[in-house]
MIRODO-53516 format. One record per residue (C-alpha): residue number from 1; residue in one letter; x negated, y negated, z negated. Coordinates in steps of 0.5 Angstrom, whole numbers, plus 2048, in hexadecimal, padded with zeros to 3 digits. Layout:
// residues N
<r NUM 'A' <X Y Z>>
...
This chain:
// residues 88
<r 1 'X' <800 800 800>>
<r 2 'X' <7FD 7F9 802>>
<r 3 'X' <7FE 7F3 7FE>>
<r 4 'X' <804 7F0 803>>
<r 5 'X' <808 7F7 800>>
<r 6 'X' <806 7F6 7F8>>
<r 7 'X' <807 7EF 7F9>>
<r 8 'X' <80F 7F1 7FB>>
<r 9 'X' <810 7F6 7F6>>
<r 10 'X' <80E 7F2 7F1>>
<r 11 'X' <813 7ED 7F3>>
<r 12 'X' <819 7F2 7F4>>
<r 13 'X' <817 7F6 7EE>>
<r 14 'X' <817 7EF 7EA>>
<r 15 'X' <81F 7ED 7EF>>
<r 16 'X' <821 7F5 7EC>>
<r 17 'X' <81F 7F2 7E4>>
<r 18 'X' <822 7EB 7E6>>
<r 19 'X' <828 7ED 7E8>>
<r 20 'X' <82A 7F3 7E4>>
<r 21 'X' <829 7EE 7DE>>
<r 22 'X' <82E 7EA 7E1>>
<r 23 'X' <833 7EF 7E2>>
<r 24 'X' <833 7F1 7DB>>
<r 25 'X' <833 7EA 7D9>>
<r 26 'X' <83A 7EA 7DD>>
<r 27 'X' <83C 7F0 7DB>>
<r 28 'X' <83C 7ED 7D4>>
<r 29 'X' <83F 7E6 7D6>>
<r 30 'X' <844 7EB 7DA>>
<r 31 'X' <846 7EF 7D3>>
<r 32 'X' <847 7E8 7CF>>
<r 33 'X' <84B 7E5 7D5>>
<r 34 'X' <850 7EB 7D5>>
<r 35 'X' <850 7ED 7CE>>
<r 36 'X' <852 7E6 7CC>>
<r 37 'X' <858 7E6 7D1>>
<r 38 'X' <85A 7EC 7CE>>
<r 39 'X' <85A 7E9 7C8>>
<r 40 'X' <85E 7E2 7CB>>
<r 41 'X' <863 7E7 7CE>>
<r 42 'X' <865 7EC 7C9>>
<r 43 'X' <865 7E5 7C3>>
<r 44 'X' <869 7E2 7C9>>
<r 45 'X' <86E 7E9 7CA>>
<r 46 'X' <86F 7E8 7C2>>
<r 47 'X' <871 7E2 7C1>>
<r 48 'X' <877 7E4 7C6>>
<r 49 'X' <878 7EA 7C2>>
<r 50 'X' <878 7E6 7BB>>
<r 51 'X' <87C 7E0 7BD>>
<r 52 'X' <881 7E3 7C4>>
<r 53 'X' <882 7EA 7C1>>
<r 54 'X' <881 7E9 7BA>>
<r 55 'X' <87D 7F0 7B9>>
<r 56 'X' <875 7F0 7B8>>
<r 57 'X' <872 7F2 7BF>>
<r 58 'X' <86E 7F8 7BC>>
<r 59 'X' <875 7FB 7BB>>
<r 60 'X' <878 7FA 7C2>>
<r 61 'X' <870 7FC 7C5>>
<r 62 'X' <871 802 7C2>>
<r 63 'X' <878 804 7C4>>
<r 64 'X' <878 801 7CC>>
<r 65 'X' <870 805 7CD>>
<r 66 'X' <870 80B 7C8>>
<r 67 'X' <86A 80E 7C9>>
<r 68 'X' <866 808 7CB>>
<r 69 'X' <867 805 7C5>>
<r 70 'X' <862 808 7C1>>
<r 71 'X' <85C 805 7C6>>
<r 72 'X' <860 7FE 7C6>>
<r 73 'X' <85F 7FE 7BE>>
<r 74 'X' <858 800 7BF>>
<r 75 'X' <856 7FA 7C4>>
<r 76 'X' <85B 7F6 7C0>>
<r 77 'X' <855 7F8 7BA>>
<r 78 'X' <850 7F7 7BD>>
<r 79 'X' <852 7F0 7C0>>
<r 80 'X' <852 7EE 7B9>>
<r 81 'X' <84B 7EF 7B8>>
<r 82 'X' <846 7EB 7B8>>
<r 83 'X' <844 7EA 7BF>>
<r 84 'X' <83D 7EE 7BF>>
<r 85 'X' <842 7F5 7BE>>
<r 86 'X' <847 7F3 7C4>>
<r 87 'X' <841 7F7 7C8>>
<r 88 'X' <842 7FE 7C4>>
């Protein structure tokens, strides 16, 4: 390999690096966006359910979805969390 060649692969594989740390800073940024839009929504779904149906939202999830419940009450935990948790 000549020098022209090593030259390359020193900038591709230092591109590689760059942008796989730029994919993860996105995904992470990604994460936080989504995680706190599921949080608008679901404080958004049980102000309806508190103030229209007069009935906590938990109940009203629990009996229109049944078996997804249990994963919403999970994620509604983990929303709760400190920001560093959302991840897990």
């Amino acid at each position: 390999m000549d020098g022209d060649e090593k030259a390359l692969d020193a900038i591709s594989d230092r591109i590689q690096g760059m942008s796989a740390r730029f994919m993860g800073l996105l995904e992470a940024d990604l994460e936080r966006h989504f995680a706190q839009e599921a949080k608008t929504i679901w404080e958004a779904f049980g102000l309806f359910c508190r103030e229209e149906l007069e009935v906590e939202p938990e109940k009203l999830a629990a009996v229109w979805m049944g078996p997804l419940w249990m994963r919403l009450r999970s994620t509604k935990r983990r929303l709760r969390a400190p920001r560093s948790t959302l991840s897990a």
